[in-house]
N, C-alpha and C positions, 0 to 999 in steps of 0.2 A: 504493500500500500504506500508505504514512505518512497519506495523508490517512481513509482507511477506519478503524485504530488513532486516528486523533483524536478521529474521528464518533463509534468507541465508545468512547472513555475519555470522552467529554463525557456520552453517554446513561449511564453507570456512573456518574456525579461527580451528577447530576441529583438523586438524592433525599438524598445528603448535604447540596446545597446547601438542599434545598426544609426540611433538615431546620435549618438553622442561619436561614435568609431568612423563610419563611412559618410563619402560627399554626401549633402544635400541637393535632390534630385531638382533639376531647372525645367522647365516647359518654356514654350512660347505659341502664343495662339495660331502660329504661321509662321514654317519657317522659307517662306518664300513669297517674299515683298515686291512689291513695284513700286518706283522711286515715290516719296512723299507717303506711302501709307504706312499707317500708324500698327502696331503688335505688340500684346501684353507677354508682359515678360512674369514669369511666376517660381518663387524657390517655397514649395512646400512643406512646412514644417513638420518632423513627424511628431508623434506622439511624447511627450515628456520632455520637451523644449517650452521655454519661456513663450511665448506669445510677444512679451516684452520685450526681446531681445531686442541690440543693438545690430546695425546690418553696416557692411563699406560699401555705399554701391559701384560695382566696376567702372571700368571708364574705357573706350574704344575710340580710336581714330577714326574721324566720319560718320558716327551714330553717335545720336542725344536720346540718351536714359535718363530720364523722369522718374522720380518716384513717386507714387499713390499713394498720400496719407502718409504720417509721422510714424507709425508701427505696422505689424502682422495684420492682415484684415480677414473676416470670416473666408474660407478658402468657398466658393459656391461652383466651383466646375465639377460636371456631373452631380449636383447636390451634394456634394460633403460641406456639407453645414459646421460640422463639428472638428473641421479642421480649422488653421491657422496658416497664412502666408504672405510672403514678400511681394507686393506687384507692381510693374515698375511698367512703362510707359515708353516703347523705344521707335525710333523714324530714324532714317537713311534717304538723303537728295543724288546719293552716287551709287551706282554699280558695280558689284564685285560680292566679294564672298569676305563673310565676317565671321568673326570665332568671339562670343562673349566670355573672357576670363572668369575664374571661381571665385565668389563673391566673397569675403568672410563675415562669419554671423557669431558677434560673441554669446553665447548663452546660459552664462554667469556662471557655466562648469567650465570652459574654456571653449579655445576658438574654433569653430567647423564652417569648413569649405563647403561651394557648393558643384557642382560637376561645372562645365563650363558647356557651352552649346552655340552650335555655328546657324550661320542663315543665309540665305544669297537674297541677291536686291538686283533687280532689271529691268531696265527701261523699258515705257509701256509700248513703246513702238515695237518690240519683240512678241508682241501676246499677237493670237491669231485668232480672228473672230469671226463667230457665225451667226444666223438669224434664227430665230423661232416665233411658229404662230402661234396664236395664242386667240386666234375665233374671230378677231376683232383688229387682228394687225399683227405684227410682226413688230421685236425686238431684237438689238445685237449684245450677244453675250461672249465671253472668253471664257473656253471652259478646257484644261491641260492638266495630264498628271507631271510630277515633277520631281525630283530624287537628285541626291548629294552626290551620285556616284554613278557611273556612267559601264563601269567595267568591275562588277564585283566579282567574290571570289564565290564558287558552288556553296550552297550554305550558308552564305555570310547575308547576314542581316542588317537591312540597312533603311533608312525613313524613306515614305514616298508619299505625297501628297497631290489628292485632286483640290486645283483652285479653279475658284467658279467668281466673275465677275459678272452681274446682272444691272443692269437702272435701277435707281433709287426710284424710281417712279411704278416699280412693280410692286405691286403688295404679294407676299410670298407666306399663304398659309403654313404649308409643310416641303421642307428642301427636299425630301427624300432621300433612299438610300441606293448608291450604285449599282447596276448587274453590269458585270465587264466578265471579258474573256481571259484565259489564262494560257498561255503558252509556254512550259517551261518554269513556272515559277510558284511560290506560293506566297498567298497574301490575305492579312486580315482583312477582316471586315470595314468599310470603311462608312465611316458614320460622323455627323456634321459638327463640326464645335459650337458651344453654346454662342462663342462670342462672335457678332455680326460687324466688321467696321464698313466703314466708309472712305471712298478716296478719289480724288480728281483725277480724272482721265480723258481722253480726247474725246469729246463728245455728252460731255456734263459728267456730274455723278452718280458712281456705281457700288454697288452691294458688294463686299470681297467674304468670301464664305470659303472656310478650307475644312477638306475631309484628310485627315493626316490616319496615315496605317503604318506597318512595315511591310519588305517584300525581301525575299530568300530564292535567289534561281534555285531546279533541284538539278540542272543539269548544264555544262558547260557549252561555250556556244552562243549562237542569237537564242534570244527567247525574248520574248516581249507580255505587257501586260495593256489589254484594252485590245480592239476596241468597245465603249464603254456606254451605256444609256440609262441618262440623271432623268427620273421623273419627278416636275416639280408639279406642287398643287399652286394656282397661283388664283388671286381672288380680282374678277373680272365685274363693271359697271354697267347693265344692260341700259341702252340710252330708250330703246323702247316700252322698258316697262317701266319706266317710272323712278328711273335709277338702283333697278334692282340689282343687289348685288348674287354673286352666283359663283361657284367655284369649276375652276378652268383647267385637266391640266394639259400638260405644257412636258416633251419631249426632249432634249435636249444629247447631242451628240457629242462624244468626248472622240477625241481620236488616239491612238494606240500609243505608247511608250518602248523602243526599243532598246534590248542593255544586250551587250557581248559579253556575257558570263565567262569569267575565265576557274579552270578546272583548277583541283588542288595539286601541290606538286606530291611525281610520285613517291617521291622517300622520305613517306609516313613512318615515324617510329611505331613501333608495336604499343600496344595499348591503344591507339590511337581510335577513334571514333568518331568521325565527322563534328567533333565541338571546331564550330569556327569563332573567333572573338578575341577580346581579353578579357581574363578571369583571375580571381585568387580565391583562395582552396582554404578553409578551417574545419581542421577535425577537432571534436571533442566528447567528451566520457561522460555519461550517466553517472556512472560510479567506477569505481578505482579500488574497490575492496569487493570482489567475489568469493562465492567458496566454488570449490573444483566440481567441474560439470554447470556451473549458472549461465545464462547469457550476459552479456556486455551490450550493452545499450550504446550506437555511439551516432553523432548527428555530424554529417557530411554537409558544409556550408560550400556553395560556388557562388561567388558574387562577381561583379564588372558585367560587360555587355556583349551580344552575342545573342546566338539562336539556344538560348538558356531554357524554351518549354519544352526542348528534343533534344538536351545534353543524358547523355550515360552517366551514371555514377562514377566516384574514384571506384579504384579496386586496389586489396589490399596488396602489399608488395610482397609482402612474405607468410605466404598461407600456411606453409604448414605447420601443422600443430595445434591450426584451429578447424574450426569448422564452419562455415563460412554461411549465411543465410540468404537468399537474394533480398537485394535490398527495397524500399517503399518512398515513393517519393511525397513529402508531407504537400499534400492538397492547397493549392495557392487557385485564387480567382485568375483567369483567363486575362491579360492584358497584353496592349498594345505596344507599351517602350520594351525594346529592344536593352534597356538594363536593369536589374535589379538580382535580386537574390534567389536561389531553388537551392530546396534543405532537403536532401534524403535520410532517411532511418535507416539505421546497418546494423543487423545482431549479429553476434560474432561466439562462438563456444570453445575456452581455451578447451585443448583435447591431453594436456599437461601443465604441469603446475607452470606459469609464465610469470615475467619479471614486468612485460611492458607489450604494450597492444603494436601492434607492428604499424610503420609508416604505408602511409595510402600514394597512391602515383594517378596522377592524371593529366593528361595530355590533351594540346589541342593549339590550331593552327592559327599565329596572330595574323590577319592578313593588312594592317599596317607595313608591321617589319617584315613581311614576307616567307614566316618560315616559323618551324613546328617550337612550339615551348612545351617543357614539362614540368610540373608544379608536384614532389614530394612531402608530405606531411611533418611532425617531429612525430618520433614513436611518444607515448602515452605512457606513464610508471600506470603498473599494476600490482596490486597484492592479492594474491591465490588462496583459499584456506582450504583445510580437507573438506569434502564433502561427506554427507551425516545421512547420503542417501543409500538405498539399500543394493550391492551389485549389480541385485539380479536382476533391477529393472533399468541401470544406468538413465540417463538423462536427456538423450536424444530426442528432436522431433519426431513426432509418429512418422512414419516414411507410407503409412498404408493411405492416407487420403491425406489432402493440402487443409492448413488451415484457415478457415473462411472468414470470421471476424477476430479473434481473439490474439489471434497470433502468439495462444499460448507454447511454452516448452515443459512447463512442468504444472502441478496441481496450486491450487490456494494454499495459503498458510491458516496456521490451525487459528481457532475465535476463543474467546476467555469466556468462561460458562460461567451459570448460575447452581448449575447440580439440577434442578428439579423444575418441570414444566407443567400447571397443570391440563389435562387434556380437555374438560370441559367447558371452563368457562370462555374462551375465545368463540365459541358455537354458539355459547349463551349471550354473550355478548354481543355479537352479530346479529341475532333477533330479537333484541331487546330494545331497539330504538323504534321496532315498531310501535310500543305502545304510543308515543308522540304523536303520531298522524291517527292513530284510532282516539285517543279523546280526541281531537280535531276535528275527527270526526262525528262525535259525538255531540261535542257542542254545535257542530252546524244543525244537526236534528231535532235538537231542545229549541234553536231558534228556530227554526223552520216552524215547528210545532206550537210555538209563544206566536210568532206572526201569521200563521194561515190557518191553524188550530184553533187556536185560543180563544181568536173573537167570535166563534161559531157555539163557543160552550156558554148556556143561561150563567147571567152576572149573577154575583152574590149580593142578596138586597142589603145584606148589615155590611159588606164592604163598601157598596155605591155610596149608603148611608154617611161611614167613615170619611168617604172620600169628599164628601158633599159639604159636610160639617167644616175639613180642616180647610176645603178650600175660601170658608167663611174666614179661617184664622188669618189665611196666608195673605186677604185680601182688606184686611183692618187696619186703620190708617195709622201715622204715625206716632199717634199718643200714646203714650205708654201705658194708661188706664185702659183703652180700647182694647188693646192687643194683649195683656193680661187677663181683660173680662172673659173674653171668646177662647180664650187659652185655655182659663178655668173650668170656666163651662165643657171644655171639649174633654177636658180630663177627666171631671165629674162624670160625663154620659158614658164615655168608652174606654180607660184607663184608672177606674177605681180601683180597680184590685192587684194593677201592676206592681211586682218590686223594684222596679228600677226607680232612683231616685231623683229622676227629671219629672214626673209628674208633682214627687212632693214638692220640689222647687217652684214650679210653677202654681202651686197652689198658696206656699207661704207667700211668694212675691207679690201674688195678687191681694192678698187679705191684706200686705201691708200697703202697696199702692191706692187699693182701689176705696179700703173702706175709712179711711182720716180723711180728715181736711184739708191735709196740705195737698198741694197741687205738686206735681212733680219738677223741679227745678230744669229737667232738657229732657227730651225726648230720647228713646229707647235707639243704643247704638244696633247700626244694621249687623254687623257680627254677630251680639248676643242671640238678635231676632233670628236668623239665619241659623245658630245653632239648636234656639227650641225648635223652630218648624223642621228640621232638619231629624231632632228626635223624637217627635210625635209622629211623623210619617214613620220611619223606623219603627216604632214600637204597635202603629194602631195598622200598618198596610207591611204587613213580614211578607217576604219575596220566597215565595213557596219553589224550589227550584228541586230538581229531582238531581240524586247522588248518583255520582257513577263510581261504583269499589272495586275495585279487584283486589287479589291479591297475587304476590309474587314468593316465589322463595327465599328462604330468609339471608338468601346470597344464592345470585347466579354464578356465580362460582365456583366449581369443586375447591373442595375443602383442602389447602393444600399441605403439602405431609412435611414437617417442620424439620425434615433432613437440612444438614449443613452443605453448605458448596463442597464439590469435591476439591482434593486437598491440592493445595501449589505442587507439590510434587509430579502429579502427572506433566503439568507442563514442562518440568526442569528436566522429566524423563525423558518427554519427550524431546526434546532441545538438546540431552544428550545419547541422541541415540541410542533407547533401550525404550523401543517403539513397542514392546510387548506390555514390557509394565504401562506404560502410561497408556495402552486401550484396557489393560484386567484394573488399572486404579477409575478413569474414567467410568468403564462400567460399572463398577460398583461404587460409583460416588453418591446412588441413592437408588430407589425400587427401578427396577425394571422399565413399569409402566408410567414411573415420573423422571425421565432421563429427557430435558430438554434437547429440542432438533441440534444448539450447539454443539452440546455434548456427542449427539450421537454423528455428527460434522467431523468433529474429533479427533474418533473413532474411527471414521471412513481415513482419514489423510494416515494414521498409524499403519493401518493396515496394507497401506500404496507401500506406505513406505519398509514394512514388511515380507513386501515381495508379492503380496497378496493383493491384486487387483480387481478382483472377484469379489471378496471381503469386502474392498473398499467401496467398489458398486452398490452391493446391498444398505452398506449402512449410511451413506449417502439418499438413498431412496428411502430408506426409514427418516431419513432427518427430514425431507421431504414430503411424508407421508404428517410427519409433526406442525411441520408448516408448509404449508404448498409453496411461499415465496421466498425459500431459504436460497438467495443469490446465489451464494457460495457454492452448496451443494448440486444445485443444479448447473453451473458453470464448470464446474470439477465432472460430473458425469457425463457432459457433455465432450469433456478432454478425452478422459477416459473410452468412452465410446469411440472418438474418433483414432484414437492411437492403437486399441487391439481389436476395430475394425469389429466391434460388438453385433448383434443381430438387435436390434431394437427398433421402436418405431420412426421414424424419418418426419420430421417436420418441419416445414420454410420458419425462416429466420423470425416471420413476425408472430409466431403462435409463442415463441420463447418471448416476444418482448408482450405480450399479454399478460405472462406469468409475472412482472414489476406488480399488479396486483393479485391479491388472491384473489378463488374461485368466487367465494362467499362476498367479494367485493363488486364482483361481477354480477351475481345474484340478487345483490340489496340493490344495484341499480333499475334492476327491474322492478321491484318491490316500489323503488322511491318515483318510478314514470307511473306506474297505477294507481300508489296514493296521491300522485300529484290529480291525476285523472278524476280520480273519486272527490277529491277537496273542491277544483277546480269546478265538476260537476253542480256541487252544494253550496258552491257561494252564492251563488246565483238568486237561488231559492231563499236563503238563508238572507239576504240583505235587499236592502230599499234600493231604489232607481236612483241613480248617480255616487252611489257609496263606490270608496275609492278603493273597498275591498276587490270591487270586480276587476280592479285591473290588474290586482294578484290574480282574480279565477283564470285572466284570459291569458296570462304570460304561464298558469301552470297547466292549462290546455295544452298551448303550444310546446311547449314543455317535454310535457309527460309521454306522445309515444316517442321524441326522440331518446329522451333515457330509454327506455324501455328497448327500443330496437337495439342502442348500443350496449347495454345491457346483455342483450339476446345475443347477439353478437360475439361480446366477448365471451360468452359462459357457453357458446356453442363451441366456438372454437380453439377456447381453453385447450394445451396441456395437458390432459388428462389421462393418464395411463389405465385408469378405472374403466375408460372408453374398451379397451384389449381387455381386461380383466381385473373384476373384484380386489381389492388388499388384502382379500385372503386368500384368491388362487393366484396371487405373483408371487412366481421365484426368479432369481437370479442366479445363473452358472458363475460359481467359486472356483472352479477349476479352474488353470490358463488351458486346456483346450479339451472340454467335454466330448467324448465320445456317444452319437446320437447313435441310438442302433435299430433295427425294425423289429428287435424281441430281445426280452429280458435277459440275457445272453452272452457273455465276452467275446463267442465264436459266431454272432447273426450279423448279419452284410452291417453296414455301418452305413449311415443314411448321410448326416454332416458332421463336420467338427466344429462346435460351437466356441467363439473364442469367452473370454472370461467378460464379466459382467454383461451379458445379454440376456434379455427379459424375454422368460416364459412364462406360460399358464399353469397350472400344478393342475393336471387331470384326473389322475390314478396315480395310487404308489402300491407294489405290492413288491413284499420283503425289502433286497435292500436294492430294487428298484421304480424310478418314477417314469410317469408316461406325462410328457410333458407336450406344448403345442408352443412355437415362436412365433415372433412376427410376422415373419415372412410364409406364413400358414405351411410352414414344415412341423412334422409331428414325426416323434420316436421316444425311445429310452432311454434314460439316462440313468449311469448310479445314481443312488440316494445322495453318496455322498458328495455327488458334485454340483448339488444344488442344493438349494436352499429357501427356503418361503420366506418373505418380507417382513409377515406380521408372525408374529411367535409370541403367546400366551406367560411362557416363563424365559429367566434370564439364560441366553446363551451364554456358549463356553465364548471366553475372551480371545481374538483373532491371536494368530501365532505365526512364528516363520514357517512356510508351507517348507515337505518333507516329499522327497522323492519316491515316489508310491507309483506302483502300476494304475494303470485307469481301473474305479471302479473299485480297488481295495481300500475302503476306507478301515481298516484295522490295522492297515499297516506300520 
């Protein structure tokens, strides 16, 4: 786990470093100008740079750079918002070819450069134009691809850009995207820059819009790219309807670009691989302390510029001794510059105790300086430790099928337990949240029954009475003698025999207000009044309402068994390799039937490492059997299976990622789309016209059959090995190669040889053989002793180092 956290906090650290270590990359919205127009000039800041930073801005003979704003501005090309960059403002009145130097940018860790970037500038009397109609007339546009390099080398990678000059007098919904021909070469996609200028040219002002790509001959030679047809949508003024506008499009014809590809020279050094460019090479180590048989993790950096999405990997200089894995190239997004960085993944398996990871070699041809470079790594310090694994299964990749996601070499490490699990209450647990939506329920029905019910049953005359009476109280004006009289009165007729001690207050207050002389000095505060009427209605109109009881058990829980965690010892057994004790201390770290799925997790990895792979199958499917979503165990029999080529059930990749929840989580979402259905149903009825509870009913309408389908869904196509057979007709072959026979037999033909932990059906056993049924609907015999049932009643014997036995002697 600590090593996996490393990997990725190294791949997370990667473009911080790249951001403080290598140039900062330049753009320019066009690198090919015509005299007088204007091109943003951009040094993107990566990730973990000041925003703040200070810039030098370059300086060039015959071009004026401008900078845009005091600081960094929101970077918005292609929407990255949440970038940060330089942007600076550059024109050229001359012709010729420019090289902008690398900027320096202080970023208060010290100073970084940024790549440097060229452009050419050409009079517009060189551009070559043509007409397009457009319904209503005809425009002249310049539209030419255009490239730094005229004679590249096969493979070599290099910019190419279509410029498109239109009148500023067209309105241009959508530029669209080019279809052009390919002859010899390959080319991105070419797709339009956000940023539009503007520039004087013979004949008014024109739109300058560039599509910037790269292009790579694949073969030496003429080859060309184009010719090429821009569909533009362009928004056109109907002068007969009333100046309706209406969209037009509009054709436009590019003509072909021709380049003389020159081939590589032939005295390529070995290793070599069609990398054309410049590059530099960083290897580095995951980790540097293994034990003997682990893999070494190591990340192969190539940076500089070049045809970097179709470079090879290094390879290592000096194999042997190890064991070499093909390597993974870490998934980068699709882009357009011809520089930046591609990171491979390389596992490597010392095959003997080693001192240091051997230096990597990679090759590849600059075609600046004209000839091959080769870039060697430093070797790597390593330190080896024994390995604690067991001979007989050594440490190699399973060699019998490839591995698909995991790109495991060996099993999980073992988990810290608790000792004891109990088996019921998670079950109980799980249906226990229904009672929530059944009162829910229930209350909707009492109201339903209070509102469409209720007014149909004859009133009660001494309630009407009641009701009649207090609304004489509630409607007695402010005088405190008034509203005392009718108070009295009211407690007198229908609360004489209350105990609560609100009537007798209101009977003393009156006798002293009502029956003296004195007048009452202010009038009776609205509070107090508010709390008598408040409990005379309470006590003379009681809210008859019907109980709903259940009861539960007095814990859904099973009662759990007050065992201690099994002792530290097992794990230190385990750790020092004496993988027997620490499955016999495990096992008996509490009952049988309260041996948590970790523990029996455990159990499983002892038993791998006991040479016992079979063993380790079964008790992996018991931990399973404990919790259906034990990661671990299902990730480890999934290695397993694939390494001794197991007979079990076969299932695509996404039935495993179902299993992230359990079954019964699958199941309650069904449970939770029918209550919603049912509630949703009842509000309805249940509430008045415009109550804002409906807009709960109608959201758990809609709702409810989508739970419910995915629901269905998942709990259909769960996982489930119960689907094959019961947990209590599963076994698993303990043997490493069960001999299947067509009768109870040593001397009967022999049907398959079943490798270790493959899941059968337990059919018949008779003596000491069983008649078993696989996946793959083969049936035969098998000794007793080479299988074994999943669920077993009482505690088994503790796994052991298996012993060299004829098939089929379990006495031996």
């Amino acid at each position: 786990m600590m090593r996996s956290l490393t990997y990725l906090w190294l791949l997370w650290m990667l473009p911080f470093a790249a951001a403080l270590g290598e140039p900062i990359r330049a753009t320019l919205s066009s690198q090919f100008l015509v005299r007088g127009e204007q091109a943003v000039l951009q040094y993107p800041l990566p990730r973990g740079v000041d925003p703040r930073s200070a810039i030098e801005p370059p300086t060039v003979d015959g071009v004026t750079i401008r900078q845009v704003g005091y600081t960094a501005l929101p970077n918005r090309e292609f929407r990255r918002t949440n970038e940060y960059a330089f942007r600076f403002q550059i024109v050229s009145y001359q012709p010729g070819n420019y090289t902008i130097p690398p900027a320096r940018i202080d970023t208060g860790q010290g100073i970084v450069e940024t790549e440097e970037i060229s452009f050419q500038v050409i009079r517009e009397t060189d551009l070559s134009w043509d007409s397009a109609d457009t319904g209503q007339g005809t425009f002249r546009y310049s539209a030419a691809f255009h490239t730094t390099e005229d004679s590249p080398y096969v493979n070599e990678v290099i910019p190419v850009e279509l410029k498109i000059y239109l009148p500023d007098t067209e309105q241009i919904e959508d530029w669209g995207v080019p279809e052009f021909e390919r002859n010899g070469v390959a080319a991105w996609r070419f797709e339009p820059r956000p940023e539009v200028s503007r520039v004087e040219l013979p004949g008014g002002r024109f739109f300058a819009i560039s599509y910037p790509s790269t292009l790579s001959p694949l073969r030496g030679g003429q080859v060309s790219l184009g010719p090429s047809t821009l569909r533009l949508i362009t928004v056109q003024t109907s002068l007969n309807r009333f100046s309706e506008a209406r969209y037009q499009p509009v054709n436009l014809s590019i003509p072909p670009i021709e380049l003389n590809a020159r081939p590589l020279p032939k005295d390529a050094p070995e290793g070599f691989t069609n990398a054309v460019g410049q590059f530099a090479m960083d290897v580095s180590a995951m980790e540097t302390e293994v034990r003997e048989g682990d893999p070494v993790t190591l990340s192969l950096s190539l940076s500089g510029w070049g045809n970097l999405d179709s470079l090879d990997p290094p390879t290592l200089q000096e194999p042997d001794g190890w064991k070499v894995y093909p390597p993974s190239r870490v998934q980068s997004p699709e882009r357009r510059e011809r520089s930046g960085t591609t990171i491979f993944r390389q596992f490597l398996r010392p095959e003997r105790m080693s001192e240091r990871v051997p230096p990597f070699r990679f090759v590849y041809f600059d075609p600046e300086a004209e000839e091959f470079r080769t870039l060697i790594s430093e070797s790597i310090p390593l330190e080896v430790f024994p390995s604690t694994q067991a001979p007989a299964l050594g440490s190699a990749v399973p060699p019998a099928q490839p591995m698909p996601l995991e790109e495991m070499t060996d099993i999980l490490g073992i988990l810290p337990t608790t000792g004891t699990s109990p088996a019921a209450w998670p079950k109980s647990l799980s249906s226990a949240w229904q009672w929530i939506p059944l009162a829910l329920v229930l209350g909707l029905v009492i109201r339903i029954f209070q509102l469409h019910l209720m007014p149909r049953v004859k009133p009660d005359p001494d309630r009407q009475a009641r009701q009649k009476d207090l609304r004489q109280v509630s409607a007695s004006p402010g005088d405190p003698r008034e509203f005392y009289r009718r108070a009295g009165a009211f407690v007198e007729k229908w609360l004489g025999d209350s105990p609560d001690p609100l009537p007798r207050e209101v009977l003393v207050t009156r006798d002293e207000i009502c029956f003296t002389k004195e007048v009452p000095s202010s009038s009776l505060p609205s509070r107090d009044r508010q709390r008598i009427l408040r409990g005379l209605r309470k006590l003379a109109l009681p809210l008859l309402m019907a109980g709903v009881l259940w009861g539960t058990a007095s814990d859904v829980r099973a009662e759990e068994t007050s065992s201690p965690p099994p002792s530290p010892t097992a794990e230190q057994a385990f750790q020092d390799s004496r993988f027997s004790e620490a499955a016999d201390l495990w096992l008996n770290s509490a009952p049988w039937d309260q041996l948590s799925a970790d523990t029996l997790y455990n159990i499983g990895d002892a038993s791998y490492r006991l040479g016992s792979p079979g063993e380790a199958a079964l008790y992996w499917r018991r931990a399973l059997l404990k919790d259906d979503r034990h990661a671990e165990a299902r990730q480890n029999l999934r290695f397993l299976e694939r390494k001794f080529g197991s007979i079990t059930l076969r299932r695509p990749d996404y039935q495993y990622s179902l299993s992230k929840l359990s079954q019964a989580a699958w199941k309650n979402t069904i449970f939770v789309g029918a209550w919603l259905g049912v509630l949703g149903c009842l509000i309805f009825p249940a509430t008045r016209t415009g109550s804002k509870l409906r807009i709960a009913g109608v959201i758990a309408l809609a709702s409810a059959p989508l739970l419910a389908t995915v629901g269905w869904l998942g709990n259909h196509y769960y996982p489930d090995d119960a689907l094959f057979a019961e947990a209590r007709q599963q076994g698993v072959i303990i043997a490493d190669r069960a001999e299947v026979r067509t009768d109870a037999a040593r001397n009967a033909p022999l049907v398959i040889e079943a490798p270790a932990g493959s899941l059968c059906r337990l059919l018949h056993t008779t003596g000491d053989w069983s008649y078993v049924a696989f996946t793959n609907e083969t049936r035969g015999w098998v000794p007793s002793g080479q299988v074994s049932p999943v669920v077993v009643d009482e505690r088994p014997e503790a796994p052991s180092r298996p012993s060299l036995q004829a098939p089929g002697d379990k006495n031996a």
